[in-house]
Backbone bond lengths (Angstrom), bond angles and torsions (degrees), N, CA, C in turn:
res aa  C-N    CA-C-N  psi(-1)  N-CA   C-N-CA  omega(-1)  CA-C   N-CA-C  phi
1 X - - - 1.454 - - 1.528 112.35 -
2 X 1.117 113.84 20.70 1.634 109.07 -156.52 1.642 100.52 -105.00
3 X 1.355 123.35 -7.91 1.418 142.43 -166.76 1.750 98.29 -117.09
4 X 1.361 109.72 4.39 2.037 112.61 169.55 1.362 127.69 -56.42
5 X 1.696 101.78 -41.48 1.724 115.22 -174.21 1.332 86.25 -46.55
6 X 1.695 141.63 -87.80 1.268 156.38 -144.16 1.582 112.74 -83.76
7 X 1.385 114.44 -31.98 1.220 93.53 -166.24 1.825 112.58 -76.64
8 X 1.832 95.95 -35.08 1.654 99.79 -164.92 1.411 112.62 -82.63
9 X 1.909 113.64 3.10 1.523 88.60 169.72 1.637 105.32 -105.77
10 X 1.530 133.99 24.74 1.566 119.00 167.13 1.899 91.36 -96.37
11 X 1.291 81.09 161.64 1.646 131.47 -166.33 1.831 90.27 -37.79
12 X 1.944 100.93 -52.07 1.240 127.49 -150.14 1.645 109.63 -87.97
13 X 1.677 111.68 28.56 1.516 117.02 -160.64 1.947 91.07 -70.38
14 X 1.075 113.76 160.99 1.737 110.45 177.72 1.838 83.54 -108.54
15 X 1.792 77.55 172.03 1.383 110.86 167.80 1.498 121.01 -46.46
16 X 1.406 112.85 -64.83 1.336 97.83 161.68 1.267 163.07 -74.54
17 X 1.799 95.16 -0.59 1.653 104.57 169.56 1.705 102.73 -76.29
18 X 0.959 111.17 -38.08 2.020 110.02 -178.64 1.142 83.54 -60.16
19 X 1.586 151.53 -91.32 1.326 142.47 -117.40 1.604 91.40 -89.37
20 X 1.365 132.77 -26.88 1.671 119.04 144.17 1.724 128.06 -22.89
21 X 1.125 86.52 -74.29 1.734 105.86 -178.65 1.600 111.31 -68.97
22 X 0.833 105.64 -36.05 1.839 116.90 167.39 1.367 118.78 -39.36
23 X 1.474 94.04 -63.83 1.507 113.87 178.89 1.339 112.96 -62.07
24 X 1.576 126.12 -46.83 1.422 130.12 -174.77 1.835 108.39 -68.65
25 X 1.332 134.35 -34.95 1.247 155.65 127.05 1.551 96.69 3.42
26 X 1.557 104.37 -88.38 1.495 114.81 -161.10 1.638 121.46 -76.12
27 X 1.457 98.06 -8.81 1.629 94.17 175.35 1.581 104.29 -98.41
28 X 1.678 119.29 18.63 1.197 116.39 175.75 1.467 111.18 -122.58
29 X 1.435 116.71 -8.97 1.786 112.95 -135.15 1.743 83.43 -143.28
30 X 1.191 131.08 120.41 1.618 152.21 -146.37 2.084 84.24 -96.02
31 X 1.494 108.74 -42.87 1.814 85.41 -171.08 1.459 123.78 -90.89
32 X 1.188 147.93 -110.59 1.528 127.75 -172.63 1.822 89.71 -140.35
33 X 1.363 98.83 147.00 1.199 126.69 -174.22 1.125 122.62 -107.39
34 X 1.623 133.86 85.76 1.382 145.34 -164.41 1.610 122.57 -79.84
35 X 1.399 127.43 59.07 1.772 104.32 -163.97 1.494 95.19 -106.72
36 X 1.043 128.50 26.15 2.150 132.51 -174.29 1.314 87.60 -81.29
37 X 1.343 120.59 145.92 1.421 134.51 -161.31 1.241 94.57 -72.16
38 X 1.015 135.87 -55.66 1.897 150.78 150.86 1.371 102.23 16.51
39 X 1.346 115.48 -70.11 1.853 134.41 -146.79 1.713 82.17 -101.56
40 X 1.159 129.80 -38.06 1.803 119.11 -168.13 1.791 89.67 -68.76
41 X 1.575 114.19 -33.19 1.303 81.88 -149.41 2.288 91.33 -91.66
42 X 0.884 123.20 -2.02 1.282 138.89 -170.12 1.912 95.13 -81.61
43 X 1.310 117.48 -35.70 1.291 97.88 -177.66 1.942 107.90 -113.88
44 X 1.440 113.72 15.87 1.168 109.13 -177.46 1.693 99.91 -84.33
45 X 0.894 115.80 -8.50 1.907 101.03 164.74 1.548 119.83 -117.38
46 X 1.311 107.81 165.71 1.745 110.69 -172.87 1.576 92.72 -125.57
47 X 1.655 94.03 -150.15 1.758 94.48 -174.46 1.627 103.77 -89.70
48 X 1.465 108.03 9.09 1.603 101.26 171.96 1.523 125.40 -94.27
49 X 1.236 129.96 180.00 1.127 134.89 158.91 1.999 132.66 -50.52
50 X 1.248 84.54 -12.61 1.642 96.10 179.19 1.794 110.22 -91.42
51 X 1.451 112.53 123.15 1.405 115.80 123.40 1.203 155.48 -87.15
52 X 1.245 117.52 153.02 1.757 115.23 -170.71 1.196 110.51 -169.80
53 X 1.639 124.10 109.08 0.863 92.52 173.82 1.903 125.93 -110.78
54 X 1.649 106.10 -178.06 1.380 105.62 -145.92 1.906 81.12 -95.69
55 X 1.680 97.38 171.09 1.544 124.99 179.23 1.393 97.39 -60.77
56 X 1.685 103.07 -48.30 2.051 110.14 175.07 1.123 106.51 168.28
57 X 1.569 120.68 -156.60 1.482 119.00 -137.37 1.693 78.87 -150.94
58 X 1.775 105.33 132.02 1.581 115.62 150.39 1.063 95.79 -116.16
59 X 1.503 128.79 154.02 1.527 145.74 141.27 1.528 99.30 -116.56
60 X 1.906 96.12 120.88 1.225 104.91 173.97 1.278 117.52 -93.18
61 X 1.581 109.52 164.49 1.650 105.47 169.84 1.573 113.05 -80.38
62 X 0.756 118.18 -18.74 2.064 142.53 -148.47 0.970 98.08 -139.87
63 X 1.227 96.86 162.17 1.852 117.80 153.77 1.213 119.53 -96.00
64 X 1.407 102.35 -21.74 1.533 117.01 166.23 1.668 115.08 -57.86
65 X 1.495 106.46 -36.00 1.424 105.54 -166.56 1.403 117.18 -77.53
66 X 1.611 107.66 -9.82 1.157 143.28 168.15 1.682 99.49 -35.73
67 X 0.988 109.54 -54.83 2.104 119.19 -175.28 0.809 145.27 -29.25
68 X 1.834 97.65 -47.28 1.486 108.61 -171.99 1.655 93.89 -112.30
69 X 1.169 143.83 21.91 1.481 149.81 165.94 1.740 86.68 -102.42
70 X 1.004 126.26 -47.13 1.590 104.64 -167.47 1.278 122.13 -68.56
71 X 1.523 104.88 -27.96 1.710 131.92 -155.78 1.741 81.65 -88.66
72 X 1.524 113.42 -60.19 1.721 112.29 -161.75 2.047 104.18 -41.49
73 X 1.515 86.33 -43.22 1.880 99.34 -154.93 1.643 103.60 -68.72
74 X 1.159 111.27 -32.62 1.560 129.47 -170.55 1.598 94.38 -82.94
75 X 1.161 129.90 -35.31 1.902 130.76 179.57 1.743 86.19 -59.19
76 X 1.485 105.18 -62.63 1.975 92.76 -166.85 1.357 103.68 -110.34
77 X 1.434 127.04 47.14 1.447 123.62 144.75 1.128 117.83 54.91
78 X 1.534 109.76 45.33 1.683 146.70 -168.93 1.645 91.20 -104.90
79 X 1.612 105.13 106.51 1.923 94.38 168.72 1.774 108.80 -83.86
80 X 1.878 83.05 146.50 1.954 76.88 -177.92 1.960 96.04 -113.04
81 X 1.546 114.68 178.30 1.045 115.57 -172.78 1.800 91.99 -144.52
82 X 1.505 122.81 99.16 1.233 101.48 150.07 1.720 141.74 -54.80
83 X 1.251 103.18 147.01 1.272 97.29 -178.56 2.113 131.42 -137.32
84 X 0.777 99.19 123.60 1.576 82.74 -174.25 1.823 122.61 -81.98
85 X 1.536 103.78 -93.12 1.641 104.00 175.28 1.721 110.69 -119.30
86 X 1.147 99.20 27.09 1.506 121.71 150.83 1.811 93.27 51.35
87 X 1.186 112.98 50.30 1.915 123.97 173.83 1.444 96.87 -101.36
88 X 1.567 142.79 32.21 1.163 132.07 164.53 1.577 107.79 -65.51
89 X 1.774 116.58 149.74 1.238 95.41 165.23 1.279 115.83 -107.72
90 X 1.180 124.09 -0.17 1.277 141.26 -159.64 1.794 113.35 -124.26
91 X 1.429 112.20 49.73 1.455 117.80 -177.67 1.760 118.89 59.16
92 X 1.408 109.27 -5.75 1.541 112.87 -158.67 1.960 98.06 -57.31
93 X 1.059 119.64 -35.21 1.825 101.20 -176.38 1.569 106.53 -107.13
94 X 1.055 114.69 52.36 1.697 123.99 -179.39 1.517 103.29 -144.07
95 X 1.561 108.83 126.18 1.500 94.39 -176.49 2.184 97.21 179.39
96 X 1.041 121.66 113.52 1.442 120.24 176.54 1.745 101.30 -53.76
97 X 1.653 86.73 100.73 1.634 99.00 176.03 1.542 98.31 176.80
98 X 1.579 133.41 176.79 0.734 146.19 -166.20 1.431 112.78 -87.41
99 X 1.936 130.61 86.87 1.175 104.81 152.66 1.770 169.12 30.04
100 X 1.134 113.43 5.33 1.929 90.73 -174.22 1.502 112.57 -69.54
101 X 0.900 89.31 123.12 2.165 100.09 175.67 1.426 101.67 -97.34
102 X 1.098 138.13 113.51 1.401 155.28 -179.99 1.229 90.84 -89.07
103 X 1.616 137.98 -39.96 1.556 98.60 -145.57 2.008 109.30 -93.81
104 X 1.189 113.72 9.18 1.385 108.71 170.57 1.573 108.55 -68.31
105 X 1.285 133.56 -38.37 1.075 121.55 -144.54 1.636 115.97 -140.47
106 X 1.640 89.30 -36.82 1.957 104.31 -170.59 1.975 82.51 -87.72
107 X 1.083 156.61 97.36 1.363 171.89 172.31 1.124 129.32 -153.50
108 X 1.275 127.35 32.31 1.309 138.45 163.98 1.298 141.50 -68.64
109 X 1.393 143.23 91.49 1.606 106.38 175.93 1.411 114.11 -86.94
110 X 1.967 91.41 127.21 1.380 107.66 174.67 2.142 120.62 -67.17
111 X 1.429 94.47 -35.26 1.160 64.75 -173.61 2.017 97.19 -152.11
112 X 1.142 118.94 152.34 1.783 97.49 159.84 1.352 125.37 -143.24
113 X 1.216 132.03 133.30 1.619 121.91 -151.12 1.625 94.07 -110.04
114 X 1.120 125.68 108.22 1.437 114.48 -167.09 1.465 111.59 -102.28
115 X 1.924 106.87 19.37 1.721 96.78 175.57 1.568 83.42 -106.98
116 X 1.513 139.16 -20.22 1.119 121.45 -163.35 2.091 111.25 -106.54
117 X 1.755 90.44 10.61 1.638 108.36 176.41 1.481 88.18 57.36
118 X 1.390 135.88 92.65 1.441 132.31 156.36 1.273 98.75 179.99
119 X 1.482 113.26 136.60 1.235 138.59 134.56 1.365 158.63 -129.53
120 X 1.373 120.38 167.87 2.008 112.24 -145.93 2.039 80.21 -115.71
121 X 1.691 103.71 111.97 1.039 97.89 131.36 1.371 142.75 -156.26
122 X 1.153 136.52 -153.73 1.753 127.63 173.20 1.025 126.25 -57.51
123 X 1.487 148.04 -159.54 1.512 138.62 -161.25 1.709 79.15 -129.06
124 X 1.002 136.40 -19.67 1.650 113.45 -167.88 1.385 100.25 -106.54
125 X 1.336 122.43 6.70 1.874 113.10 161.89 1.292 100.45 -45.17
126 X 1.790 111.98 135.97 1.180 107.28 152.55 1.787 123.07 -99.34
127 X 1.387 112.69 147.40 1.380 115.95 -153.10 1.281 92.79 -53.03
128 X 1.682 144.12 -63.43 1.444 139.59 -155.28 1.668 108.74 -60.17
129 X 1.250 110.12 -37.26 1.671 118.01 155.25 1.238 128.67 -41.86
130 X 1.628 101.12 -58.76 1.670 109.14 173.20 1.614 116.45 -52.11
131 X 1.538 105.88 -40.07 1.583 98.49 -167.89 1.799 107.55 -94.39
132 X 0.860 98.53 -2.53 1.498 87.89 -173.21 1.624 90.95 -86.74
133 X 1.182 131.15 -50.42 1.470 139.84 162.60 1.921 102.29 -22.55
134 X 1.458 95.00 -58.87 1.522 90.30 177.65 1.421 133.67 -80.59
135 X 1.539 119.46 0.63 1.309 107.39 173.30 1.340 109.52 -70.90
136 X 1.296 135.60 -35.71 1.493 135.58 171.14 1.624 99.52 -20.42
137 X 1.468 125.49 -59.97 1.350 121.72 -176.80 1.506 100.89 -94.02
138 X 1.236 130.61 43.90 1.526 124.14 149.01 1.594 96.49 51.21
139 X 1.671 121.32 40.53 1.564 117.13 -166.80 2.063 88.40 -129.11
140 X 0.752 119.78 166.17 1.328 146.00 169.78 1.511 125.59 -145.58
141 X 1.708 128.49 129.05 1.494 108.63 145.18 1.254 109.86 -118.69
142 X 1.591 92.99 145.29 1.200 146.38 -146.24 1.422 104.40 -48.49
143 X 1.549 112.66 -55.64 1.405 122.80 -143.73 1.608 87.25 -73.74
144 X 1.475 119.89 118.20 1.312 103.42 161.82 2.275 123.42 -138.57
145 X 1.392 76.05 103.85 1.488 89.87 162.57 1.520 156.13 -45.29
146 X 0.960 105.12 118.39 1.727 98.92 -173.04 1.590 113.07 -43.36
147 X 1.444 121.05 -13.36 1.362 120.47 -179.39 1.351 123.69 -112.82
148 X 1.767 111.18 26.44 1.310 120.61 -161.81 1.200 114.78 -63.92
149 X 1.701 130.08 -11.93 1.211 115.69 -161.29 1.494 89.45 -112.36
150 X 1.455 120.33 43.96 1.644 126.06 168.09 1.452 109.36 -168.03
151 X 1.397 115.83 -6.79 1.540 94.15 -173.87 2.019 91.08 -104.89
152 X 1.694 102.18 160.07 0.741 114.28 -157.92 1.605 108.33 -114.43
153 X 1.487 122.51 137.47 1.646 105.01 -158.82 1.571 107.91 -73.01
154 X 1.274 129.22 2.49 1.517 113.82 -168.51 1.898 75.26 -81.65
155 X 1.293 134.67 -60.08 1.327 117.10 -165.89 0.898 126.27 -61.49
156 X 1.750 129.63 -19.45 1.712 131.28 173.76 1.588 88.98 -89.31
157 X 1.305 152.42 19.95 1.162 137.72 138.33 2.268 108.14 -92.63
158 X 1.048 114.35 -27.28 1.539 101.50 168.58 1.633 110.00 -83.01
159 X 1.443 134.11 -31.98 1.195 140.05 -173.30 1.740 105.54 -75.69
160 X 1.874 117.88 -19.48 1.250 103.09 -150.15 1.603 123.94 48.50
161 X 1.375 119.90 74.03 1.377 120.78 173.84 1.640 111.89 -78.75
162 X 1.541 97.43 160.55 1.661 99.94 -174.00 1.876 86.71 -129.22
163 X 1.342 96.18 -106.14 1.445 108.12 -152.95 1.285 105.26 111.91
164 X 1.737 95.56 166.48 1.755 112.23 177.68 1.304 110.45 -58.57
165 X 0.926 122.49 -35.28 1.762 108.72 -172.51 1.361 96.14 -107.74
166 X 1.269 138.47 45.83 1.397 124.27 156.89 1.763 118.97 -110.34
167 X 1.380 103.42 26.60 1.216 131.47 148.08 1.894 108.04 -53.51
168 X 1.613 98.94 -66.86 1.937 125.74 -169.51 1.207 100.04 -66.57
169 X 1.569 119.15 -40.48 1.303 121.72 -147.31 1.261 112.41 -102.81
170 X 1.420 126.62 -48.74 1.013 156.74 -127.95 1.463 148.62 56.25
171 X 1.391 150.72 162.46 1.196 135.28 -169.37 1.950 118.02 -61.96
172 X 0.949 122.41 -166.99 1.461 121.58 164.45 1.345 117.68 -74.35
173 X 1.673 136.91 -0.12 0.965 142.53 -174.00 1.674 111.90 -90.57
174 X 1.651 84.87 -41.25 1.723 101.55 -177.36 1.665 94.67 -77.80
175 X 1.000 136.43 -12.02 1.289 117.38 -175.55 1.398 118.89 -133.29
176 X 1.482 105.28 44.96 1.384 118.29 171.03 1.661 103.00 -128.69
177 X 1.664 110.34 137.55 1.135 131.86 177.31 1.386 125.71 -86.32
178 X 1.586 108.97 -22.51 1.363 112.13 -168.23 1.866 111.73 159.54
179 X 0.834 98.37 126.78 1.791 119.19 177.41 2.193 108.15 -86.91
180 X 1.133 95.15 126.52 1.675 94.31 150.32 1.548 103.17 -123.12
181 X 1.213 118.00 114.30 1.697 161.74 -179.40 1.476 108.51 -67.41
182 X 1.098 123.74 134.12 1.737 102.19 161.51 1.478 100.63 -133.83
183 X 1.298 115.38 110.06 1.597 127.29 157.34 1.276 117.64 -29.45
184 X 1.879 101.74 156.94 1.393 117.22 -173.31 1.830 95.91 -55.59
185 X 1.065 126.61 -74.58 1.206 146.99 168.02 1.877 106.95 -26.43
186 X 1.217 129.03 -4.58 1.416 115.61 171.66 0.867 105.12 95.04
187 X 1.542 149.26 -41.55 1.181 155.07 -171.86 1.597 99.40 -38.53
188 X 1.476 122.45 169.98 1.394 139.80 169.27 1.344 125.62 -109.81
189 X 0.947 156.05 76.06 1.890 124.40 -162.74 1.578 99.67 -129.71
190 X 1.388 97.29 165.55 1.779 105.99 -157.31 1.842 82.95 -121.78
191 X 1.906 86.97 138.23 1.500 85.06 -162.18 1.759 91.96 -120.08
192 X 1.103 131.78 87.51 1.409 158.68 161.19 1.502 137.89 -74.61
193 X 1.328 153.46 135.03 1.463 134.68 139.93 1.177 107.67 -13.04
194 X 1.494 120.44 143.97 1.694 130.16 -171.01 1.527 108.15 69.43
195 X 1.742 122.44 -52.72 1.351 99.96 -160.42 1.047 147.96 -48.49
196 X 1.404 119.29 2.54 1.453 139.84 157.27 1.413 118.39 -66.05
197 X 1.323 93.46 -38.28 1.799 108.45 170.76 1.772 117.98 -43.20
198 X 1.437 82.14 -59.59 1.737 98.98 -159.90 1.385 109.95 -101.06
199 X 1.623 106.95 -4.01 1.757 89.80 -173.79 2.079 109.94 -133.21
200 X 1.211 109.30 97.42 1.604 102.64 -167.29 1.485 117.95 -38.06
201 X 1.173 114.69 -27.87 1.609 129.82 177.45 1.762 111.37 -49.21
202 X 1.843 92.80 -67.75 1.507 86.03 158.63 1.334 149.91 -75.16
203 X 1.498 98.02 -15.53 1.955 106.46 -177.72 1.660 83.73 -60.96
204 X 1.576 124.38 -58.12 1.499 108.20 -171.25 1.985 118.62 -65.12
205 X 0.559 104.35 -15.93 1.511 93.39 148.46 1.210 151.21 -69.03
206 X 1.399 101.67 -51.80 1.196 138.96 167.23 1.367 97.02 -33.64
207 X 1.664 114.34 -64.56 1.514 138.74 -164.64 1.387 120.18 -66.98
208 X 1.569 103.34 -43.10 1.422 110.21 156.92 1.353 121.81 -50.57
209 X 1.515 127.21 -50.65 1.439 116.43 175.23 1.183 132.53 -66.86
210 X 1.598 111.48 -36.43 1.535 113.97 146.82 1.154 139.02 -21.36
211 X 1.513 104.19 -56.03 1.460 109.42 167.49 1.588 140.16 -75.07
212 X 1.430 94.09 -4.61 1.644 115.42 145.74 0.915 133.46 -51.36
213 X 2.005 96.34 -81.48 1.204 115.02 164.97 1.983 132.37 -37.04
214 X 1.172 92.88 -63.63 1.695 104.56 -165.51 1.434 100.13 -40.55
215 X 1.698 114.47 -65.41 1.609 107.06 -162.50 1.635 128.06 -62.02
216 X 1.294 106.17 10.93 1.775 112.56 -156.74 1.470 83.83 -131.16
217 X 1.627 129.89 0.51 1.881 118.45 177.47 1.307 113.17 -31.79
218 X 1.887 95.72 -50.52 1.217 91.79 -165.24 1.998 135.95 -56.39
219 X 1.464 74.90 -27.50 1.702 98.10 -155.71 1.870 90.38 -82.15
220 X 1.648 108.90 -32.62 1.635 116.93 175.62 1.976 97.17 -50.73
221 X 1.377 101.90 -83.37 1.317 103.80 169.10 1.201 134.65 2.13
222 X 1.477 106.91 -59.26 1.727 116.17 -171.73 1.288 119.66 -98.50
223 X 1.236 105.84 -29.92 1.811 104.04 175.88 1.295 119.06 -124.28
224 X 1.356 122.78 3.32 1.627 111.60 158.47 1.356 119.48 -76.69
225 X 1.438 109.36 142.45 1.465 113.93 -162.51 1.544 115.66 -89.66
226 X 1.797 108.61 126.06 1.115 117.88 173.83 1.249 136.85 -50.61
227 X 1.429 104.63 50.43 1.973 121.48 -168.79 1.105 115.93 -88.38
228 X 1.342 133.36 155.73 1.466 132.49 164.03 1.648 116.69 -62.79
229 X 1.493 96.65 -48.90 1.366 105.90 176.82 1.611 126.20 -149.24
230 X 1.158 118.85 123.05 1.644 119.56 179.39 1.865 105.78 -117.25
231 X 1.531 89.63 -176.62 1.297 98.04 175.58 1.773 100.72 -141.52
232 X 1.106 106.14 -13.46 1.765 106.15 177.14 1.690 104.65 -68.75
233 X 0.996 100.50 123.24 1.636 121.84 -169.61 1.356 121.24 41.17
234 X 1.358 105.96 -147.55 1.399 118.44 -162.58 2.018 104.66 -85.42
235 X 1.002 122.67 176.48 1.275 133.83 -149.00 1.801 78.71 -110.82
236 X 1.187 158.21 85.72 1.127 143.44 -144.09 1.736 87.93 -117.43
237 X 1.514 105.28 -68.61 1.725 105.75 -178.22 1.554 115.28 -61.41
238 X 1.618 122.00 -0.37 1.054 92.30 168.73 1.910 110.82 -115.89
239 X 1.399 100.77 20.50 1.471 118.60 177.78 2.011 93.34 -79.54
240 X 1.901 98.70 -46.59 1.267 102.97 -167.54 1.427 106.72 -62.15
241 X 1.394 125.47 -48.78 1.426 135.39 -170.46 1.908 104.94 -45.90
242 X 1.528 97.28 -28.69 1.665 102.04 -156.89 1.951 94.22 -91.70
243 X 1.196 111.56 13.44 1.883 109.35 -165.10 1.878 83.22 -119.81
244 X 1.372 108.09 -27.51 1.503 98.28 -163.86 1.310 99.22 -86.79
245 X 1.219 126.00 -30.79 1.187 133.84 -173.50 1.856 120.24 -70.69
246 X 1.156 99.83 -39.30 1.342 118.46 161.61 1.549 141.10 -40.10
C-alpha cells in the first residue's frame, strides 16, 4: 500500500490496487464498501451533465463511522467527496475520489426545539422529510428546492441552497446555526458563533482563512458580484462581511 498516494488517483489504477484499498477500508469502517466497477460506475453521475467516475463508494452506518474512512484516505492522500441524493446540477457530487453517501443511513433527526425554532440533524435528511417532520411544530425550512423530495440537507448546506421563496426565507446559509466538521485527522469540531472563542483548533482556522481573506478585501469589494445567490466559488464577500463584523 505504500505506492497508493500515486498509483489510485491515475485513470490507469488496476484491479488490484482498488480491491487493496477496499480491503484496508473494510477491516476498519463498520458500513459497506463499494469499489466493483458496477457501484463506481452507478455513482459517477448526478443530475448534471458530467461524468466521472469515483476510486469507490462507502455507505456508512454512522457518522461516527465516518472516521476511520477520512483518517485511512488522508494517511495515502486519497481525496473523498461526500455525497447525498446526487441532485447537483453542476457536477458538484461527481469527482475521482472516494464516495461517502450519507443519505442511506446517516438521516436522522436528532433533535427539534420548536420554542427556540431549531433543529440538529444529519447530512442525509432529505429536505421533503425534514419538513413534513416539522409541520407537527407548525416550523418549516425555508430553503426550498425543486429537488426536495431527494436532495439531502448536508448538500443544500455545502451547495448553499435557495429556492423560490428564499427571497422570504433566506438561502441555507441564513438558516444554519452551526456545523460539527470532522477533520482530515478524525478529529470532530463544532463550527458555531464563539467557536473560535472556545476551541484552539478553530481560532486556527478561523485565522488561516483570514489570512486569505483580509489581503484581497479590496479586490472582494470590487468585483464580486452583487447577487443573491451563486454557485461559482467560494462565498468570499460573505466570509469578508463575517471578519468585519466581528
Amino acid at each position: 500500500m505504500s505506492d497508493l498516494r500515486l498509483s489510485v488517483l491515475e485513470s490507469g489504477t488496476s484491479a488490484d490496487e482498488y480491491a487493496a484499498f477496499a480491503a484496508e477500508l473494510q477491516s476498519l469502517f463498520a458500513g459497506e464498501v463499494r469499489f466493483g466497477r458496477h457501484d463506481r460506475l452507478l455513482y459517477s453521475t448526478d443530475a448534471s451533465i458530467y461524468q466521472v467516475e469515483p476510486i469507490g463508494v462507502v455507505v456508512p452506518r454512522s457518522v461516527d463511522d465516518v472516521r476511520q474512512v477520512v483518517k485511512l484516505c488522508h494517511e495515502h492522500g486519497v481525496p473523498i467527496l461526500p455525497r447525498g441524493g446526487g441532485t447537483a446540477l453542476a457536477g458538484q457530487s461527481v469527482n475521482h475520489a472516494v464516495i461517502i453517501d450519507f443519505s442511506a443511513h446517516c438521516n436522522s433527526i436528532t433533535e427539534v426545539d420548536a420554542a427556540q425554532r431549531t433543529a440538529t440533524v444529519e447530512p442525509g435528511v432529505v429536505l421533503a422529510q425534514f419538513n413534513q417532520h416539522l409541520q407537527q411544530h407548525g416550523l418549516l425550512f425555508g430553503p426550498d428546492v425543486a429537488t426536495a423530495t431527494h436532495a439531502n440537507i448536508g448538500g443544500m448546506i455545502g451547495n448553499n441552497s435557495a429556492g423560490a421563496h428564499s427571497i422570504l426565507y433566506g438561502r441555507t446559509v441564513e438558516n444554519l446555526l452551526g456545523l460539527q466538521v470532522m477533520l482530515a485527522d478524525g478529529r470532530k469540531v463544532t463550527l458555531n458563533e464563539g467557536a473560535s472563542e472556545r476551541d484552539a483548533t478553530v481560532h486556527q482556522l478561523t485565522q488561516a482563512v483570514a489570512d486569505i481573506v483580509l489581503p484581497i478585501a479590496e479586490q472582494i469589494d470590487q468585483t464580486y458580484p452583487k447577487t443573491l445567490r451563486r454557485c461559482g466559488g467560494y462565498n468570499l464577500d460573505l466570509i469578508l462581511q463575517q471578519l468585519r463584523a466581528s
